[in-house]
C-alpha positions as CSV (number, residue, x, y, z in Angstrom):
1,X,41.8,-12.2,-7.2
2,X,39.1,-12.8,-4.7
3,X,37.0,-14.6,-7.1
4,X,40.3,-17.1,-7.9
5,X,40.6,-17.4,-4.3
6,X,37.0,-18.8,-4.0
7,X,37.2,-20.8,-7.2
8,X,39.8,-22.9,-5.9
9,X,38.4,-23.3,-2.5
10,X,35.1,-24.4,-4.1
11,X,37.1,-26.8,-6.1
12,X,39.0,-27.9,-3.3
13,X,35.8,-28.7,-1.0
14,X,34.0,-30.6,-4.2
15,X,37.3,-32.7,-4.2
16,X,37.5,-33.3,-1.0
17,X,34.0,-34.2,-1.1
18,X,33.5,-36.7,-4.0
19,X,36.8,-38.6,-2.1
20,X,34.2,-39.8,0.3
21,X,32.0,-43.2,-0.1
22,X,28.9,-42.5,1.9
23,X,27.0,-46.2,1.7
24,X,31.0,-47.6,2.7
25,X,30.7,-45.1,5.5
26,X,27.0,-45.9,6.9
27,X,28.3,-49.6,7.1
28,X,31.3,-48.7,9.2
29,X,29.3,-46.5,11.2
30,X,26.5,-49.4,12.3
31,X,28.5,-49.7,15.5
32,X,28.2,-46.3,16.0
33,X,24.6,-46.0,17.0
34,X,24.9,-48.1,20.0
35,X,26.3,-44.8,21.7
36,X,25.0,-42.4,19.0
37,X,22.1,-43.1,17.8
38,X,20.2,-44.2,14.4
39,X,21.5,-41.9,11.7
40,X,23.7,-40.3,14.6
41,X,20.7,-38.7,16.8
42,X,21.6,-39.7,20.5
43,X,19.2,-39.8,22.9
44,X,21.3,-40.4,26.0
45,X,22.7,-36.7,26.7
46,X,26.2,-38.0,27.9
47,X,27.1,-39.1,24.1
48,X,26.9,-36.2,21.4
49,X,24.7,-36.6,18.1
50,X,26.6,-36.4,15.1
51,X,23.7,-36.1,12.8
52,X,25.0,-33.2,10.0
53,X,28.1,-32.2,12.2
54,X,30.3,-31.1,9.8
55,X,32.5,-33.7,8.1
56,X,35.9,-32.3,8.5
57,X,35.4,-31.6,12.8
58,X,34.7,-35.4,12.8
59,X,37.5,-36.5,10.8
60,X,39.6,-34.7,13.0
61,X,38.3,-36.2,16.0
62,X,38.7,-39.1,15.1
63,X,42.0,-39.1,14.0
64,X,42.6,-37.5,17.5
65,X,41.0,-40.2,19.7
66,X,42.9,-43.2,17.0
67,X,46.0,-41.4,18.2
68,X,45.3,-40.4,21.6
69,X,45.4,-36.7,21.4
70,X,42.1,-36.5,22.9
71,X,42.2,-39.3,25.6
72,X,38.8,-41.5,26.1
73,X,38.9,-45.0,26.9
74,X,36.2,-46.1,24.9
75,X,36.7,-43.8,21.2
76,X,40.2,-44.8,21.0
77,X,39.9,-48.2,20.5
78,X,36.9,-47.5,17.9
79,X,38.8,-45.2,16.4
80,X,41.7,-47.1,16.4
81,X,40.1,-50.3,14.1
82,X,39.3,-47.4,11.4
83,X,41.4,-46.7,8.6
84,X,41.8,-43.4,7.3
85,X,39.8,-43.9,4.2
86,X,36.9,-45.0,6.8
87,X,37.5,-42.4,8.6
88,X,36.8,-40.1,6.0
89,X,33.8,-42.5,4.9
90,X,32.3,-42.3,8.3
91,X,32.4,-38.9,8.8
92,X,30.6,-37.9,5.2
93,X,28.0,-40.6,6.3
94,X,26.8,-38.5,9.6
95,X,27.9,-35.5,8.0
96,X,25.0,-35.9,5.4
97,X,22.3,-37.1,8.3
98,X,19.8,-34.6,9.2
99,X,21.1,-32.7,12.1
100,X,18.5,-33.4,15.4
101,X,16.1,-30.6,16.4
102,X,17.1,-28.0,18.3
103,X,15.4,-27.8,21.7
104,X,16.0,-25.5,24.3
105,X,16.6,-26.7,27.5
106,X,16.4,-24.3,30.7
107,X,17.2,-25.4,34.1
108,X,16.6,-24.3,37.9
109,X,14.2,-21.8,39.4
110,X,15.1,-18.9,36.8
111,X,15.7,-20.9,33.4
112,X,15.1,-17.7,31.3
113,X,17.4,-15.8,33.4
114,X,19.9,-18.7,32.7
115,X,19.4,-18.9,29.1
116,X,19.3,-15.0,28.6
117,X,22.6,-14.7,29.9
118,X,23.8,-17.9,27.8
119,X,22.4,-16.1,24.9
120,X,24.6,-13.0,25.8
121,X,27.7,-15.0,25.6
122,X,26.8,-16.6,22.3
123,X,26.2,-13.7,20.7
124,X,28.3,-11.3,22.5
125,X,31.1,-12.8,24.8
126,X,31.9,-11.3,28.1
127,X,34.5,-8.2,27.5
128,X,35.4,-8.0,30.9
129,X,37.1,-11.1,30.4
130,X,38.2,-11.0,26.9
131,X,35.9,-13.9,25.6
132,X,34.8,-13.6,22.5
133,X,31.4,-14.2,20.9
134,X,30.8,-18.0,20.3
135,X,29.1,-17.3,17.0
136,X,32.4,-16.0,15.8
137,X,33.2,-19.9,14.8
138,X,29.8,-21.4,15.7
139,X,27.9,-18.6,13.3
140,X,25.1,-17.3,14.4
141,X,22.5,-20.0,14.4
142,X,25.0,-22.9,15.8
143,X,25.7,-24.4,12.6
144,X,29.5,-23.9,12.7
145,X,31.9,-23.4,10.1
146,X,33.2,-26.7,7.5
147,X,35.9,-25.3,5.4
148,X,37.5,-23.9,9.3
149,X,36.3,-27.5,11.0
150,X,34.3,-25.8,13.3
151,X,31.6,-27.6,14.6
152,X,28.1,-27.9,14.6
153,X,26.7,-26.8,18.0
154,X,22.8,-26.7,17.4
155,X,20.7,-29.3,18.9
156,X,23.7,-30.7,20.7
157,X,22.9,-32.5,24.4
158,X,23.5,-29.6,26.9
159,X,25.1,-31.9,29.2
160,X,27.6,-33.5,26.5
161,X,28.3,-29.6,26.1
162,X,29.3,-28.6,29.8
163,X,31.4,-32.4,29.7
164,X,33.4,-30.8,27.0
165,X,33.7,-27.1,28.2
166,X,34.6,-28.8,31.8
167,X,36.8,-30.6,30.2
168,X,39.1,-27.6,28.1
169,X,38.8,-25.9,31.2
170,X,40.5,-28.5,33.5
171,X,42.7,-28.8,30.7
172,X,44.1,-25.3,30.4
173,X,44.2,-25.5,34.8
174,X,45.7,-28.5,35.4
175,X,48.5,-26.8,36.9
176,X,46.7,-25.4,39.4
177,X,45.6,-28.6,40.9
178,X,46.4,-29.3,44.0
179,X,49.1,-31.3,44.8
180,X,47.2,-34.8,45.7
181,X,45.3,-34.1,42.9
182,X,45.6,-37.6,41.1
183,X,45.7,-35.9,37.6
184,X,45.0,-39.5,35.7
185,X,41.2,-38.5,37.1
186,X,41.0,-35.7,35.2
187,X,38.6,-35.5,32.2
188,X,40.5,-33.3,30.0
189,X,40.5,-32.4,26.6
190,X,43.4,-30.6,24.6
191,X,43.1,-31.1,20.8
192,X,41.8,-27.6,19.8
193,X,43.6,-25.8,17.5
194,X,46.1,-23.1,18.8
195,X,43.9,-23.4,22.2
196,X,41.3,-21.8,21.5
197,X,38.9,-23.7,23.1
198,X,41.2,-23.6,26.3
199,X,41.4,-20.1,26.3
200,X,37.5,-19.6,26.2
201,X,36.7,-22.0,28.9
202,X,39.1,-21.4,31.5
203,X,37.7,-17.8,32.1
204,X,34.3,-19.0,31.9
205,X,32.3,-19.5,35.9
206,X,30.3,-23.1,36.0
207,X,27.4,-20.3,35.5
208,X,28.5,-19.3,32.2
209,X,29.1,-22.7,30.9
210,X,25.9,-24.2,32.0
211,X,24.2,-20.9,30.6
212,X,25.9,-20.8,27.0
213,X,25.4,-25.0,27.1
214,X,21.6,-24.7,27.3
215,X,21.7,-22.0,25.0
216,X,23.6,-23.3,22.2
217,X,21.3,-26.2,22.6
218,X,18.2,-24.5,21.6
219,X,19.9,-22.9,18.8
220,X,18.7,-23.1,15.4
């Protein structure tokens, strides 16, 4: 049974992935590396490499930002003048980029104390708060998991990181803004499945999320 169960999976994902039209996707993506990067490595920290992220996580994304279930004013319109078959072209093209190298980034007067304890939440969560390991869906060296969309966290900018994680975590607070809050401000994000992502970073301190951000960084 289980072996029937992985045959079809494996046929599924070699479907899935002869679908996709590479070259047709490196074309489409040449406006891409203004922000990202040749062959998706960025090198300005506020925009996120997408050198071998995994194909499926960017599809996603970008079907999100063409429809506006994860707000940003300057995806959406990108987004929005793909189709989906270059959508699915794009992502196998930065899918199949070499993935940039993994550097570990400490900060402040301590920056082993800071990455030890992002290390501890990587690999073992924080109990006292019910947050599980982030190498549950991120595995254990950062490369996350394709067939679950998942995503590639190794090597990723720190900064673009602790956006994101800010971001989930505004996201799953926003009611507790304060009344003048002008909530159009907000950077939020809310396109992870079942609110996962939501979940995890709204009982996270800044600490924490800086910490596991510099970590996961240097992951490889």
């Amino acid at each position: 049974m289980k072996k029937g169960i992985v045959t079809i999976i494996l046929f599924g994902l070699s479907t899935w992935a002869q679908a996709a039209d590479i070259k047709a996707g490196e074309e489409k993506a040449a406006i891409c590396t203004a922000c990202h990067g040749p062959a998706g490595v960025s090198v300005n920290p506020d925009w996120p490499s997408l050198a071998g992220q995994g194909q499926k996580y960017i599809e996603k994304q970008l079907k999100d930002f063409k429809s506006g279930e994860r707000p940003n004013m300057v995806m959406q319109p990108q987004a929005g003048m793909l189709s989906d078959e270059d959508i699915v072209n794009v992502a196998a093209y930065f899918a199949a980029q070499t993935p940039p190298q993994a550097t570990t980034e400490g900060a402040g007067d301590n920056p082993e104390e800071l990455l030890a304890l992002g290390e501890a939440l990587y690999r073992g969560g924080d109990m006292s708060k019910n947050v599980p390991a982030c190498m549950a869906c991120h595995g254990p060296t950062g490369a996350g998991i394709e067939p679950a969309a998942f995503p590639r966290i190794s090597g990723q900018h720190a900064k673009y990181t602790r956006t994101q994680l800010d971001a989930f975590r505004t996201s799953a607070l926003i009611d507790q803004q304060a009344s003048e809050t002008d909530r159009a401000s907000l950077v939020v994000r809310a396109n992870d499945p079942n609110g996962m992502m939501r979940d995890v970073a709204e009982k996270l301190t800044p600490k924490q999320i800086e910490a596991v951000a510099r970590y996961m960084q240097g992951l490889h």
